[in-house]
C-alpha positions as CSV (number, residue, x, y, z in Angstrom):
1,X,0.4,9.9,-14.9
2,X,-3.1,8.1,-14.1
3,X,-3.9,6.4,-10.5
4,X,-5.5,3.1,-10.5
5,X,-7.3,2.4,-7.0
6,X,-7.9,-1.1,-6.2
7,X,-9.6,-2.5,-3.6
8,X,-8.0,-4.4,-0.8
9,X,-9.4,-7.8,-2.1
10,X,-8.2,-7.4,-5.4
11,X,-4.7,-6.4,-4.7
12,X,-4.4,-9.4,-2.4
13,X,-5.1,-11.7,-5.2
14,X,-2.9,-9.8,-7.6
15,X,0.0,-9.7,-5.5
16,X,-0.6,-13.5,-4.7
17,X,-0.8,-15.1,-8.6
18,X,0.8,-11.9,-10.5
19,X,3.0,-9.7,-8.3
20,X,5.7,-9.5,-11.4
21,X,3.1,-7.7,-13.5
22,X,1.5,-5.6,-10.8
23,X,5.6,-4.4,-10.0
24,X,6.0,-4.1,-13.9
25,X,2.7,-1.6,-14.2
26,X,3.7,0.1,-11.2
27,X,6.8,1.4,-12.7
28,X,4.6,3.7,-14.8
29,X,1.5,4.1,-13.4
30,X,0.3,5.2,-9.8
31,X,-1.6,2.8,-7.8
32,X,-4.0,4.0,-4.4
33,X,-4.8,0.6,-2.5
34,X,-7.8,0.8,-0.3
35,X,-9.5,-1.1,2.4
36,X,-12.2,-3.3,2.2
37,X,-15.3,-1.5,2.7
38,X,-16.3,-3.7,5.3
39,X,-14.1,-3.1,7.8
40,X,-16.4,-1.4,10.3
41,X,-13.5,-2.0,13.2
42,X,-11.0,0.5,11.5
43,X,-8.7,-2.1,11.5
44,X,-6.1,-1.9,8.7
45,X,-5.1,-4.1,6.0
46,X,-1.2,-5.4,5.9
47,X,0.5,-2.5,3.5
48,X,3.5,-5.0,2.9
49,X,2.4,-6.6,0.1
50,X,0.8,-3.7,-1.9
51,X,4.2,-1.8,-1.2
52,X,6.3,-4.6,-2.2
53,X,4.2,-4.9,-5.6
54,X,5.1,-1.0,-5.9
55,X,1.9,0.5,-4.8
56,X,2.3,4.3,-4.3
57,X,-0.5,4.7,-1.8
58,X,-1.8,2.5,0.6
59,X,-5.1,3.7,2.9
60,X,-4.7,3.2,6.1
61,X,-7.0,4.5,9.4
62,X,-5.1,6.2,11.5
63,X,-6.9,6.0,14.8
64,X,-6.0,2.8,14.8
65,X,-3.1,1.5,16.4
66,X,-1.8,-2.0,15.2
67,X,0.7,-3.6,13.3
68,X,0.1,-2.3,9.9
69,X,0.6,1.4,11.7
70,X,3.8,0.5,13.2
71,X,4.8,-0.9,10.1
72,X,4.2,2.3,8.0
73,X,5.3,4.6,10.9
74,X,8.3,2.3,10.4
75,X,9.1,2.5,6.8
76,X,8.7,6.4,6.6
77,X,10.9,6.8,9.2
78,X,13.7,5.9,6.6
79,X,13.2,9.4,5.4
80,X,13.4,11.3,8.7
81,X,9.2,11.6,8.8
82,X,9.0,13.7,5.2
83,X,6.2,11.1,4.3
84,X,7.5,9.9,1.7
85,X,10.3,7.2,0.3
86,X,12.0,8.2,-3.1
87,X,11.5,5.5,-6.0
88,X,14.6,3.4,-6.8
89,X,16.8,4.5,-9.7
């Protein structure tokens, strides 16, 4: 396999105009999303979106403690704290 990284930006307007395509070329390919360089706050972007397009890794900052975190602290929960959620068959 290959990782792709794309920038927060760019996987904002992916996921808005082609999240079909994005889902289809995650199904083969590993995608690292991360945060806009700009962000001098450490605030985090919203993860949903680049999850639900099938992005495998989504940067967040951890010493920050807002939605996004709760929402990933959430979702990895499903797999009693490994880390990790297995791909769908």
């Amino acid at each position: 396999y290959e990782m792709s990284s794309f920038a927060e930006g760019k996987t904002k307007k992916i996921c808005d105009t082609q999240m079909s395509l994005f889902q289809r070329y995650n199904m083969n390919q590993l995608s690292r999303i991360y945060p806009f360089g700009g962000r001098i706050d450490s605030s985090n972007l919203d993860p949903c979106a680049a999850w639900s397009g099938g992005a495998q890794l989504v940067a967040l900052n951890f010493q920050t403690t807002d939605m996004p975190m709760h929402l990933n602290h959430g979702k990895f929960r499903e797999n009693r704290h490994f880390g990790y959620v297995l791909k769908p068959p």
